[in-house]
N, C-alpha and C positions, 0 to 999 in steps of 0.2 A: 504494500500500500504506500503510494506515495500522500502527501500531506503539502499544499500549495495555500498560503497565504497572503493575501492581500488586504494591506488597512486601508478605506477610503473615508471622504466624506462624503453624506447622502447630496448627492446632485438634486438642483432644482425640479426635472422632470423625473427623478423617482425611478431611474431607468439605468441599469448595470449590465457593460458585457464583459463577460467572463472570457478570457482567454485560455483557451485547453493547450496543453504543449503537443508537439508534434509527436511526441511520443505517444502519447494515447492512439490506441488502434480508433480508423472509423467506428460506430456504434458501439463502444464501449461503455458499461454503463458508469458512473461516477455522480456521487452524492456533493450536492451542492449547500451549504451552511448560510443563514447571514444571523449573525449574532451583532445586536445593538446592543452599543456599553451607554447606559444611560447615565445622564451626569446627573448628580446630587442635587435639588433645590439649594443648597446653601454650597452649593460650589465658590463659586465669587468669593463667598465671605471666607470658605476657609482660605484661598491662596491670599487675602486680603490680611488674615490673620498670622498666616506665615511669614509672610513681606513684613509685617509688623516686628514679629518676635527676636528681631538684628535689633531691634532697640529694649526690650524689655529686657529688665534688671534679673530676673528671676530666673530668664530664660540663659541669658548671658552666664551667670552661674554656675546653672547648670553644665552648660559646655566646659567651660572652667573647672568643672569638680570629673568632669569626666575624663576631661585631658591630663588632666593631675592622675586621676588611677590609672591611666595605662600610660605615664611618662616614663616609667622602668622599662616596659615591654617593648616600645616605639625605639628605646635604643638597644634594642639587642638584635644583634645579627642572623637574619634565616636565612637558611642556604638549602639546595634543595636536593 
């Protein structure tokens, strides 16, 4: 089984062609998917609240207390 993916955006007339590869014999049969990723109502406000969180005190902190617990690790050498 092959497995062929294409991201699009829904076009204004609502209308998709699918391109098959030349590998597919004539009349083969082959299952067609369309899955919609639907966006969250409060989409917006969360990337709005992320854009934010570069200035909050609490947030910044955090980052700070995290880079502090793996500043040991961040210097030690992996080799493979």
């Amino acid at each position: 089984m092959q497995a062929i993916k294409h991201t699009i955006k829904t076009p204004k007339n609502h209308f998709v062609q699918i391109p098959i590869p030349m590998s597919v014999p004539e009349n083969e049969s082959v299952d067609i998917i369309v899955m919609v990723k639907e966006q969250h109502p409060d989409y917006g406000k969360k990337i709005s609240e992320l854009k934010n969180a570069i200035n909050d005190p609490l947030f910044l902190q955090d980052i700070k207390e995290v880079a502090e617990d793996f500043a040991s690790i961040d210097n030690e050498h992996w080799t493979n």
